[in-house]
C-alpha positions in Angstrom: -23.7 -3.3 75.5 -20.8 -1.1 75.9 -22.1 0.4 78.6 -20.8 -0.1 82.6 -23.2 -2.3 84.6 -21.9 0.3 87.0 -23.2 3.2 85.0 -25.7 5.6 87.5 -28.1 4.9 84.3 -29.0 1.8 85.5 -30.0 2.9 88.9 -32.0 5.9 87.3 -33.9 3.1 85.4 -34.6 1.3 88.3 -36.1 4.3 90.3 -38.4 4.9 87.0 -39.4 1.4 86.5 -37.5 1.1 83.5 -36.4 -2.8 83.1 -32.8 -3.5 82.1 -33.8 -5.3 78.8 -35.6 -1.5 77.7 -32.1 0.2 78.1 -30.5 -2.7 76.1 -33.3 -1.8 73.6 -32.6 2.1 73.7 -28.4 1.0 73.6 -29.4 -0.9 70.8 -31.2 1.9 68.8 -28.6 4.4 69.9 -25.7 3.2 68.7 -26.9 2.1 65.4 -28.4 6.0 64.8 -24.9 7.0 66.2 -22.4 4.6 64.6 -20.1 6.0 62.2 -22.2 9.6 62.1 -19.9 12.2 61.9 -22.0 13.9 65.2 -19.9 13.6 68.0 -20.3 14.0 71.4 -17.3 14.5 74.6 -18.8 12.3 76.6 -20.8 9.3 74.6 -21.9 7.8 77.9 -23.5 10.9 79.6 -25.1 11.3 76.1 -26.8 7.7 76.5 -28.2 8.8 79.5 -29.7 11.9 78.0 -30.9 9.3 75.5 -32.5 7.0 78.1 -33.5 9.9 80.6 -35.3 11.7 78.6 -36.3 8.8 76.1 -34.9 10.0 72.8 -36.7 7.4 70.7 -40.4 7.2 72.6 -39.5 3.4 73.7 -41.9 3.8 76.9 -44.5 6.0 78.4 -46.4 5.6 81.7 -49.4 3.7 81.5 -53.0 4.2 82.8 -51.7 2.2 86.2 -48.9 4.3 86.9 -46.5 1.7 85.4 -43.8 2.2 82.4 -44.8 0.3 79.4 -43.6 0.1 75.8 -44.9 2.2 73.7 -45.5 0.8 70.0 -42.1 2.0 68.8 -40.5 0.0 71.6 -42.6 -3.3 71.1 -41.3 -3.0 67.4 -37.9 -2.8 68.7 -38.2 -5.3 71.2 -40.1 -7.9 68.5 -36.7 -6.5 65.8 -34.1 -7.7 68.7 -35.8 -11.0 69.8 -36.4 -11.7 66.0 -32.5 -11.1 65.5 -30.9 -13.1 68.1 -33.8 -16.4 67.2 -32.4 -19.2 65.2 -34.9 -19.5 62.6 -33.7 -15.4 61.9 -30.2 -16.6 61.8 -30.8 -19.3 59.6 -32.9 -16.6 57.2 -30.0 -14.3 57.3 -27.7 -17.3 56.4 
């Protein structure tokens, strides 16, 4: 991720309950949609945490308990990533 461990978006997550792995999952979505699109932005990292802050692509929602969880769109991209980095994917890919 291209983003600063030192990045205040981080601690924002924390506060909300967000884990780290989600914001991994929200980098991962955002700079695919963002990668070579002629959109451009001054400051890519504040717009991340636009992304994250006010969750862009629906990855989590608060649950029944008062807790963050995925929401389905963010179980499908948590399922995409593990299924990318497994061996049996890379060995399909290969």
């Amino acid at each position: 991720m291209l983003i600063d461990g030192s990045d205040p978006i981080f601690d924002w997550a924390d506060a909300a309950g967000i884990p780290e792995a989600w914001i991994s999952l929200a980098w991962a979505e955002f700079s695919t949609r963002y990668r070579g699109s002629t959109k451009r932005y001054a400051d890519w990292p504040a717009a991340f945490r636009n992304a994250v802050r006010n969750n862009w692509f629906e990855f989590w929602r608060v649950g029944a308990d008062g807790g963050v969880v995925l929401t389905t769109k963010g179980e499908l991209a948590r399922r995409a990533a593990k299924a990318s980095t497994s061996p049996n994917m890379q060995e399909a890919a290969a």
